[in-house]
C-alpha positions in Angstrom: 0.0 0.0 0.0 1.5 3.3 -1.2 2.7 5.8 2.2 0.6 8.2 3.0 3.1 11.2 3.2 3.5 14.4 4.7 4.7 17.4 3.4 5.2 20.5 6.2 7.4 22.8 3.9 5.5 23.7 1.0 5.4 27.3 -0.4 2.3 28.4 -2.0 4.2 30.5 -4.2 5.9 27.5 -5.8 3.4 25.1 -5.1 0.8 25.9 -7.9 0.6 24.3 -11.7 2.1 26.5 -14.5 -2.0 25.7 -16.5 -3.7 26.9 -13.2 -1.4 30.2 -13.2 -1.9 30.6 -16.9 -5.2 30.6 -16.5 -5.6 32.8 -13.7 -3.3 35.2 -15.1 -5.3 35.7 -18.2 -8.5 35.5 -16.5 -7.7 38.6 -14.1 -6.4 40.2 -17.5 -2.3 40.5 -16.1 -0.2 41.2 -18.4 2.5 38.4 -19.2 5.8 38.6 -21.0 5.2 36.2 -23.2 2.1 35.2 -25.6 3.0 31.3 -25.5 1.9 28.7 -22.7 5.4 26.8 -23.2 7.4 30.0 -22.5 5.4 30.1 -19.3 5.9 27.3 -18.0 9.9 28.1 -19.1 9.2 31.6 -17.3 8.1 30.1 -14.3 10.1 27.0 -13.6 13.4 26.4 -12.0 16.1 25.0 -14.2 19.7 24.9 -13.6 20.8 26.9 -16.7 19.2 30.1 -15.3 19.1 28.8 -11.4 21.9 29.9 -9.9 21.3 30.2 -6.2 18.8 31.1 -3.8 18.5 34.6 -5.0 17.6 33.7 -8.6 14.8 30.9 -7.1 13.3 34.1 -5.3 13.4 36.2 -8.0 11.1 34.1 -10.4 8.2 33.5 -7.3 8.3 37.3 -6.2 8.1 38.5 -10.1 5.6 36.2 -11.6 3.8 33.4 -9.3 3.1 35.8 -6.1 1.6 38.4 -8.9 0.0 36.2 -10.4 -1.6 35.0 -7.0 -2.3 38.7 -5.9 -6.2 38.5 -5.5 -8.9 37.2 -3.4 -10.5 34.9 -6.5 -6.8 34.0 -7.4 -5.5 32.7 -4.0 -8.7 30.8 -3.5 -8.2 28.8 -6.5 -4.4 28.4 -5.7 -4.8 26.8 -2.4 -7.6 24.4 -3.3 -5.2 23.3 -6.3 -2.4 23.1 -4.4 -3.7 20.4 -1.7 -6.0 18.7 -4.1 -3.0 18.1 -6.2 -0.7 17.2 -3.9 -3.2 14.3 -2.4 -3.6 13.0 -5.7 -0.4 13.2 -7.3 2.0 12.0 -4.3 -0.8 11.3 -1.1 0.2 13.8 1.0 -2.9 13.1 3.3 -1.3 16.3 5.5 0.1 19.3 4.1 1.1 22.8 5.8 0.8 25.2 3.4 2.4 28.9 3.5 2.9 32.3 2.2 2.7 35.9 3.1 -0.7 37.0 2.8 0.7 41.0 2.5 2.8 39.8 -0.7 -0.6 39.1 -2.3 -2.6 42.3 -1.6 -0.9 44.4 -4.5 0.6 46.6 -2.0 -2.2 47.4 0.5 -4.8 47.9 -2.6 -6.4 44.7 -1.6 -7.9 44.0 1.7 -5.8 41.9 3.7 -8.8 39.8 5.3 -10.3 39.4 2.1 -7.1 37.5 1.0 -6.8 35.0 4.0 -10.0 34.6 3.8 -10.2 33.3 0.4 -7.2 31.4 0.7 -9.0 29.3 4.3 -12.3 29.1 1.7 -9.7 27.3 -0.5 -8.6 25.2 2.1 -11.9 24.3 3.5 -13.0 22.9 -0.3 -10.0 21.0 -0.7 -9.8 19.3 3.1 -13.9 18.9 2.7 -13.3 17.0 -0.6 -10.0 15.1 -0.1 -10.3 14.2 3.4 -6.6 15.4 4.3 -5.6 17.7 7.1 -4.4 21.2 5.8 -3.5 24.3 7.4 -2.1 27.7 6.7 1.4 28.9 8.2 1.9 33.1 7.2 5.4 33.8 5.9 7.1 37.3 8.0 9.3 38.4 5.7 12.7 39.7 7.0 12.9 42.3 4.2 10.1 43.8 5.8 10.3 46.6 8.5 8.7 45.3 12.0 5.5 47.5 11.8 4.3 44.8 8.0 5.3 42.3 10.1 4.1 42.9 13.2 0.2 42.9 11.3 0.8 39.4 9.8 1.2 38.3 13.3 -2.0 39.8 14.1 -3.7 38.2 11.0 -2.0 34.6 12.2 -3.5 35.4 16.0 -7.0 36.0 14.9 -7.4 33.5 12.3 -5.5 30.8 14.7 -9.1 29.0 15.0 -9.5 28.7 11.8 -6.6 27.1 10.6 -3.6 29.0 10.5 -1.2 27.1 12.9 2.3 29.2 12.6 4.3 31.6 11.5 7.5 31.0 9.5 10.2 33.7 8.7 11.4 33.7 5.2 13.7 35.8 3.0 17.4 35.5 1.9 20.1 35.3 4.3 21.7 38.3 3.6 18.8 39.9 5.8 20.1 36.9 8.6 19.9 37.4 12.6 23.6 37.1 12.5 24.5 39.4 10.2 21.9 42.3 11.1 21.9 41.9 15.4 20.2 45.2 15.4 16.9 43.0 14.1 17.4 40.7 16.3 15.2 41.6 19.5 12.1 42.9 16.7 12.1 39.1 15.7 12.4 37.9 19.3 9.2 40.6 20.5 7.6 38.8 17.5 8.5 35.0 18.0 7.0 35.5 21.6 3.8 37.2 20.8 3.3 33.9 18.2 3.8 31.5 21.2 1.9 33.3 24.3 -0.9 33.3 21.3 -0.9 29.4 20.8 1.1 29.5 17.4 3.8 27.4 16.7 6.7 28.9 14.8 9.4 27.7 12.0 12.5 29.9 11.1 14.1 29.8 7.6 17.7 29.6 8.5 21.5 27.4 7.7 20.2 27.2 3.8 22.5 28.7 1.5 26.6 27.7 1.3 27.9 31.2 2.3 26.2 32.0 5.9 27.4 29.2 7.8 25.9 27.6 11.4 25.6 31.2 13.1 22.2 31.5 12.0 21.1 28.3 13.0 22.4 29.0 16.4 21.4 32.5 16.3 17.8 31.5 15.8 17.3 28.7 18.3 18.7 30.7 20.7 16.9 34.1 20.5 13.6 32.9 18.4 13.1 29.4 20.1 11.2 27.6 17.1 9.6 24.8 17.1 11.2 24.1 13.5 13.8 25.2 11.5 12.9 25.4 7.4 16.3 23.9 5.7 18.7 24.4 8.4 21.6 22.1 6.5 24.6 24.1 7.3 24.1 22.3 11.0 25.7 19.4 9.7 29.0 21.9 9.8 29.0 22.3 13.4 28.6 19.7 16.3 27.6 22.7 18.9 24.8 23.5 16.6 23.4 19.8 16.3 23.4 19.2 20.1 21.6 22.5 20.1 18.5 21.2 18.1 18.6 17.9 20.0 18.5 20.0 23.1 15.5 21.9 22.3 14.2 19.5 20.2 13.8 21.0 17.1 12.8 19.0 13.9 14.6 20.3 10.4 12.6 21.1 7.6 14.6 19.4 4.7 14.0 20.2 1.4 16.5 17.9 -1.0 15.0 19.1 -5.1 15.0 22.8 -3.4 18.7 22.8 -2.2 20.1 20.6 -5.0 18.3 23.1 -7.6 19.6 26.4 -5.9 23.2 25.3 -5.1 22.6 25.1 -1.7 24.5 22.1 -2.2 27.2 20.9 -4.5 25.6 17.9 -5.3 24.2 14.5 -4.2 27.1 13.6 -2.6 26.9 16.9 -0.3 23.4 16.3 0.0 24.3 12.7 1.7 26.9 13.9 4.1 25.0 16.5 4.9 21.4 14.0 6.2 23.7 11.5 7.1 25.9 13.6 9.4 22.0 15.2 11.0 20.9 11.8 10.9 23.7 10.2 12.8 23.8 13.1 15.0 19.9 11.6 16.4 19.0 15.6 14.6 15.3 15.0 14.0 14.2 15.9 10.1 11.7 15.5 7.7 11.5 15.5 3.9 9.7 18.5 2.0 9.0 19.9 -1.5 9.8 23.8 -0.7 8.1 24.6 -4.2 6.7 21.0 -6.5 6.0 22.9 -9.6 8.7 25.7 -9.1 11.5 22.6 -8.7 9.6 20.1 -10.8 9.1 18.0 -7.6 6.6 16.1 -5.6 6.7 14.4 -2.1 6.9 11.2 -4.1 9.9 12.2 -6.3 11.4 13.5 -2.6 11.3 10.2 -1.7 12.7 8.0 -4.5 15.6 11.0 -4.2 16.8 9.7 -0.6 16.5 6.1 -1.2 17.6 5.6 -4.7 21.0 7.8 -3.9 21.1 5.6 -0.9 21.2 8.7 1.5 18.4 7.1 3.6 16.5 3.6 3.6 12.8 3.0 3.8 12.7 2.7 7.4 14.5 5.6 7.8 12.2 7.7 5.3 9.1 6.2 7.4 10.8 7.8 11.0 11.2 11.1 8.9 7.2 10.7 8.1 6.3 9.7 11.6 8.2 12.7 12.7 6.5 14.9 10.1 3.5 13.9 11.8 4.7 14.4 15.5 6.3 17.9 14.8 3.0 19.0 12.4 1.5 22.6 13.3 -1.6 21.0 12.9 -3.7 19.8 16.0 
């Protein structure tokens, strides 16, 4: 019987088909650079002739996929594709879905409310005719100044009963709590709010080649999340794996997402790396970060790890039964 998998890193951003954007796009009338739906899908996908690194990943999500995305009818649609997709394509029975609901409101012209709303209407469809469990993590952005930030965390707080579990902060590393320390107790004012509010919390950190461990360690010990999205530049440092066994902290691994943006050199560094974690009793789970972005699925994920021989079935079953213990989701 085919696993019933789980996928807890999964951007919205990435996450929907190149048809389903197409035809959003032309049925809210945006105006695309290009007149053919094969250039699209060119336009809009991740390939490692014009994928470089992180930056150039972000690049094609904030131009084109978030825009596209940037309406109540639009984000509706997405999320109800997303998870129906996902369930039938790969299984994932549970699925934690996020984005940052301010980066699709066109710049305050939309109403905020009217945007999470539509996107918990998408939900609702897709749990109500799937049977999964889904719910909503909002991306803080650590590009934005604390005041933006400060009202998705309101957002989160009030729609907490409705299904948004977390918070997550995203953005490149060049924005990181170790390079900027003057952020540092905004985030921290922040990260507690989330927690005395019931919301769980995940921290984009240790993902690209050139930061290092300080982030890692900077996180954990200012932010205190529950998870850490990526986190692979632990594996450098045996201080900084004690510290997420210490305050048990389960890493968000994304394998497709860090091969395809050079957060890794290759398979090889992709082994050492969830062997060294995995040896280390670091707690991880496997994630998309972006299936149609990457050209992934959960499924693809997991032939990835097993066929390269960086993990064997039983192992890939503890990440999934770890997925389900660390889960946002009640």
């Amino acid at each position: 019987m085919p696993r019933e998998l789980v996928d807890l890193h999964i951007h919205l951003g990435g996450a929907v088909a190149p048809h389903v954007l197409w035809s959003i796009a032309h049925q809210q009338g945006f105006k695309l650079p290009v007149k053919d739906y094969f250039e699209f899908v060119e336009l809009i996908t991740a390939r490692p002739e014009t994928v470089t690194n992180l930056e150039d990943y972000l690049r094609i999500m904030h131009t084109w996929t978030e825009k596209i995305q940037s309406s109540p009818a639009a984000i509706e649609r997405s999320v109800y594709e997303v998870i129906g997709k996902e369930y039938r394509g790969s299984r994932v029975s549970q699925i934690e879905l996020r984005f940052n609901p301010m980066k699709r409101n066109l710049s305050s012209e939309l109403d905020l409310d009217h945007i999470i709303h539509a996107a918990l209407r998408g939900m609702d469809r897709a749990v109500l005719e799937y049977g999964v469990k889904a719910g909503l993590i909002f991306c803080l952005a650590r590009e934005f100044e604390h005041r933006l930030n400060s009202i998705i965390l309101d957002k989160a707080i009030r729609y907490r009963s409705r299904g948004v579990w977390g918070i997550d902060l995203a953005g490149t590393e060049q924005h990181a709590l170790e390079l900027r320390p003057e952020l540092v107790p905004q985030y921290e004012d922040l990260f507690a709010r989330a927690r005395a509010a019931g919301l769980k919390t995940t921290v984009h950190t240790g993902e690209t080649a050139g930061t290092g461990v300080d982030g890692v360690v900077a996180v954990i010990e200012r932010l205190g999340p529950h998870r850490i999205g990526h986190g692979i530049r632990a594996a450098q440092d045996e201080s900084a794996m004690k510290l997420l066994r210490e305050h048990d902290v389960l890493l968000e691994i994304c394998p497709t997402s860090n091969l395809q943006t050079r957060a890794v050199d290759g398979i090889a560094e992709l082994k050492h790396i969830i062997r060294t974690l995995w040896d280390r009793g670091v707690k991880l789970s496997l994630n998309t970060d972006g299936p149609y972005l990457l050209d992934t699925d959960m499924t693809r994920e997991v032939e990835l790890v097993e066929k390269n021989g960086i993990l064997t079935p039983e192992q890939v079953d503890q990440t999934l039964a770890w997925a389900r213990q660390y889960s946002f989701i009640p």
